[in-house]
C-alpha positions as CSV (number, residue, x, y, z in Angstrom):
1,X,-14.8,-14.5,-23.6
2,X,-16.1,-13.8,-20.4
3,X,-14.3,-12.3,-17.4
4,X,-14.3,-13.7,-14.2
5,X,-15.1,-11.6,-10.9
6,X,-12.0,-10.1,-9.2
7,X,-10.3,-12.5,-7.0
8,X,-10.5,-12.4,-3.1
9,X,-7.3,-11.6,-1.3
10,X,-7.1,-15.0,0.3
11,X,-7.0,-16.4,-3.1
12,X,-4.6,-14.4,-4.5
13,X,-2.3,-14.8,-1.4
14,X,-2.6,-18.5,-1.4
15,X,-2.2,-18.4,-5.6
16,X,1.1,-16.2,-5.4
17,X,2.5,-18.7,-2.4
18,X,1.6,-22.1,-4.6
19,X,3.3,-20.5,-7.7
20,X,6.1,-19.6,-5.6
21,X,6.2,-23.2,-4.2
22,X,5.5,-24.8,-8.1
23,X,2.5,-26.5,-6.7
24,X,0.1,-24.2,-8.4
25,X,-2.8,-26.2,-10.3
26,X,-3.6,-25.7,-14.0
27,X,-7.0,-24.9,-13.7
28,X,-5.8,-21.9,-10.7
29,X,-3.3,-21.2,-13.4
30,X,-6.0,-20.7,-16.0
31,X,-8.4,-19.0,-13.9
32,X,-5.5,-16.3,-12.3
33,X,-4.7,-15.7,-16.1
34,X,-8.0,-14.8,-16.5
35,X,-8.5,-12.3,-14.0
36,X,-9.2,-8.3,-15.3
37,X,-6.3,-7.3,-14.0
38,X,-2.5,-8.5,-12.6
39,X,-2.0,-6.4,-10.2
40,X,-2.9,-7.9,-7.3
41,X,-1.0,-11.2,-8.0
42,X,2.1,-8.9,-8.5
43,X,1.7,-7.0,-5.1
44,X,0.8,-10.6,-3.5
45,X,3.8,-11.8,-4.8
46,X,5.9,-9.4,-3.9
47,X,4.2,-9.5,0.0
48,X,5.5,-13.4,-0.1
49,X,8.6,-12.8,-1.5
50,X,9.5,-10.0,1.2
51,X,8.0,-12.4,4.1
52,X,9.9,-15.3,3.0
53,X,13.4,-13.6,2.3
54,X,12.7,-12.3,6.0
55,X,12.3,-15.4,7.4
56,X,15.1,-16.5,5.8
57,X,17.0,-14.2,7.7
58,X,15.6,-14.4,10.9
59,X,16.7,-18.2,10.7
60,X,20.2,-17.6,9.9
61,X,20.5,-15.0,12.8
62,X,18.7,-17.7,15.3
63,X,21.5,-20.1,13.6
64,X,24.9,-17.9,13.8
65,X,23.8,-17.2,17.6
């Protein structure tokens, strides 16, 4: 089995936001699972997760007033 190049960081980000939304295609699935290593998906993930838990905050601040 062949390994595929590294992934760009625009396609990891936009991978680790689709998973996070459930929209994420099988064939991205299959070709993120093939990637030499899971790193970058993790730290991507974790980027959107921080980002969106902010925002989430920042609206219920603007909310309560």
């Amino acid at each position: 089995m062949t390994q595929t190049p590294p992934a760009k960081k625009t396609n990891v980000f936009r991978s680790a936001v689709a998973a996070m939304l459930g929209v994420q295609s099988d064939q991205n699935r299959h070709q993120d699972f093939n990637q030499p290593s899971a790193l970058p998906f993790i730290v991507a993930g974790l980027v959107v997760i921080v980002i969106f838990v902010a925002v989430l905050i920042g609206i219920s601040q603007f909310v309560a007033g």
